[in-house]
C-alpha positions as CSV (number, residue, x, y, z in Angstrom):
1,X,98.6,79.2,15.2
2,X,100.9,76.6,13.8
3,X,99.2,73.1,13.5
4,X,101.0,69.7,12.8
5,X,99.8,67.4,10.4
6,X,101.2,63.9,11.1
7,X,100.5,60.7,8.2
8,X,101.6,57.9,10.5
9,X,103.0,55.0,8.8
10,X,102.6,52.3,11.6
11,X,102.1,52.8,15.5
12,X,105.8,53.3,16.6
13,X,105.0,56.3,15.1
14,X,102.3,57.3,17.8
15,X,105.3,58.9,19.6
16,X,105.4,61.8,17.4
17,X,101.8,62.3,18.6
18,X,102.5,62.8,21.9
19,X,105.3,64.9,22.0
20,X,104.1,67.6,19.7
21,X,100.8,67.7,21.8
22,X,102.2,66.8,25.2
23,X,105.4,68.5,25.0
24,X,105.1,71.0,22.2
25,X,101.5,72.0,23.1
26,X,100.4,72.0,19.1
27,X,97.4,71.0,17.8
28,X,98.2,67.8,16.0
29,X,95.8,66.3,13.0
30,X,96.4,63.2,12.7
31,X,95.4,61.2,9.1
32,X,95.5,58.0,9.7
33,X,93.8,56.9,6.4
34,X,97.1,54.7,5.3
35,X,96.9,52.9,8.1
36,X,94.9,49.7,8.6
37,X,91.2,49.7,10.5
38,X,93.0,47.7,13.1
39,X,95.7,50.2,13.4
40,X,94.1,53.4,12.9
41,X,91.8,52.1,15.9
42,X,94.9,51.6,18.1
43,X,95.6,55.9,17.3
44,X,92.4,56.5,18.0
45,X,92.5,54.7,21.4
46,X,96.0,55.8,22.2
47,X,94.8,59.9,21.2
48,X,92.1,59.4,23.2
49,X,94.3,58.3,26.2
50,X,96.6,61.1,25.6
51,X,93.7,64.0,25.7
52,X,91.6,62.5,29.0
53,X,95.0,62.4,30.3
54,X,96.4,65.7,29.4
55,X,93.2,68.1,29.2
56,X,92.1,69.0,26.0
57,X,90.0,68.4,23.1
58,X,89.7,65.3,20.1
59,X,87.5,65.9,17.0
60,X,87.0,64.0,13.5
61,X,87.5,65.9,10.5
62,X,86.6,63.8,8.3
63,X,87.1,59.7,7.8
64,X,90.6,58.5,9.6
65,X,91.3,62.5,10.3
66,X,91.3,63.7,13.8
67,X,92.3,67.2,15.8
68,X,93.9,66.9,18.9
69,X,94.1,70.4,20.8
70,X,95.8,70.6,24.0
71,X,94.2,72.2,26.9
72,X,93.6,76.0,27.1
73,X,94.1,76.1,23.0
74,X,91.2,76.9,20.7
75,X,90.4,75.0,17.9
76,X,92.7,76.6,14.8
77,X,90.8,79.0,12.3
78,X,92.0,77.2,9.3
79,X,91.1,74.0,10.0
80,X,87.3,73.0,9.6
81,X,84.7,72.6,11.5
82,X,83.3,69.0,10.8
83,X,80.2,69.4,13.3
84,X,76.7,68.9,11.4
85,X,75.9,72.4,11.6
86,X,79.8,73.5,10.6
């Protein structure tokens, strides 16, 4: 399963986001850790948003790194499992 990795620069970039997991129907990791507390929290917000919204699931993979998968997808093999147990 293909999964995009997008490093957002600032939040006109949050776009992107949404159309590969709104109109592409990819999981999307996003890595926000060049962005700014303030503006990593808008992502966050807007990702959130987008998955209520659309169906589908949000986890953190580690610190400013999240998985957006788009209803009726699984979570992808190759990317890890960052439950306490996983």
């Amino acid at each position: 399963m293909m999964v995009k990795t997008l490093r957002p620069r600032d939040y006109n970039e949050a776009l992107h986001v949404g159309h590969y997991f709104r109109n592409k129907r990819i999981p999307v990791v996003m890595d926000l850790t060049a962005l700014s507390d303030d503006v990593a929290k808008q992502f966050v917000d807007f990702a959130a948003g987008l998955v209520f919204g659309r169906g589908g699931d949000m986890d953190r993979l580690g610190p400013k790194v999240f998985l957006l998968v788009p209803a009726g997808l699984t979570r992808p093999a190759l990317v890890p499992d960052a439950s306490p147990t996983g």
